[in-house]
C-alpha positions, 0 to 999 in steps of 0.5 A: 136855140132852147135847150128843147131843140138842143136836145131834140137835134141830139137825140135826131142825131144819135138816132141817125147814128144807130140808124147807119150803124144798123144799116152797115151791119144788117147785111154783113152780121147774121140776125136781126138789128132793132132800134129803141131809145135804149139802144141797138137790139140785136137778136142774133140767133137766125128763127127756129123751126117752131118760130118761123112755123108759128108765123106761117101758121097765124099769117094763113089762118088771118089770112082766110078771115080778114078781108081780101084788102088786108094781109098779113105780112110776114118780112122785111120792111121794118116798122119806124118812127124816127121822131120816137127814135124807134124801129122795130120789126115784128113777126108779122103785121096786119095792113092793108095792101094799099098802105104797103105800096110804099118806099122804105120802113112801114109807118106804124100808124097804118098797122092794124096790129103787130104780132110777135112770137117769142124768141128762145135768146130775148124774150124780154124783147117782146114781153118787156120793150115792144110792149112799152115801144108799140103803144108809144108807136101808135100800134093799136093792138099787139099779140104776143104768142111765146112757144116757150109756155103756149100761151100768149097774150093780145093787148089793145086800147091805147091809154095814156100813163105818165110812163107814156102810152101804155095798153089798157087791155091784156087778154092771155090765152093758151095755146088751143083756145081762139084767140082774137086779134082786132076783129079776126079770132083764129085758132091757136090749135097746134102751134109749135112749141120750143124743145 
């Protein structure tokens, strides 16, 4: 064996182990369990009213825009790439109905685009490591809303950096402005906001 599959087999293997680490624990310890290459992260603090309202919100306004064939998915499964040694699961997904009909995690390559609302315990999660982790995946377009400041921000056109894929394009906005997500522009007129 070269010292590339070596250390392809090692990082398969310690994937797999995070994997059945997150798997045992996912139904035993409140909260929610995500893989990077960094390590397991572990937001333990359950959504708030303002989150969880935000991502109803955005899923039934995308909702009565995009085609009957899209949805956007709220929930359980994850989003995985196991040769990126990567699971995520975001607030919400953009995909078609077909390509959900599927047995376990979602592959991001069918993904029109993920969308997150910032958490109060991590925003760095979102602002920093799924940033970095969504273009690696392949996710064409990743909106970010923080009901921290009530401003976010939509991110597409997958570049190539020598960090790695990275987005090209970063389109902020504040809460009460249209915003658009892939072809889809909704409004973001009350939205919650944390406390």
């Amino acid at each position: 064996m070269t010292i590339a599959q070596d250390d392809a087999r090692r990082e398969s293997l310690r994937y797999q182990a995070m994997r059945d680490v997150v798997g045992a624990l996912d139904d035993t310890v409140p909260g929610k369990f995500e893989i990077t290459k960094e390590g397991i992260v572990h937001d333990m603090m359950a959504p708030s009213g303002p989150h969880e309202l935000t991502a109803l919100r955005l899923r039934k306004r995308l909702e009565k825009v995009m085609p009957e064939e899209l949805v956007a998915h709220t929930g359980a499964p994850d989003v995985e790439a196991e040769p990126e040694g990567i699971m995520r699961l975001p607030d919400l997904i953009l995909i078609a109905e077909a390509d959900m009909e599927i047995q376990g995690s979602f592959d991001p390559r069918t993904l029109i685009a993920a969308i997150e609302i910032v958490s109060r315990s991590n925003p760095d999660n979102d602002w920093v490591g799924k940033m970095r982790d969504y273009p690696l995946l392949g996710i064409p377009v990743y909106a970010i809303f923080d009901p921290r400041t009530g401003s976010g921000a939509v991110l597409s056109d997958i570049h190539s950096t020598s960090a790695g894929p990275r987005y090209a394009t970063r389109k902020d906005f504040v809460y009460g402005e249209d915003v658009t997500i892939d072809r889809w522009t909704i409004s973001t007129a009350d939205l919650p906001r944390y406390l």
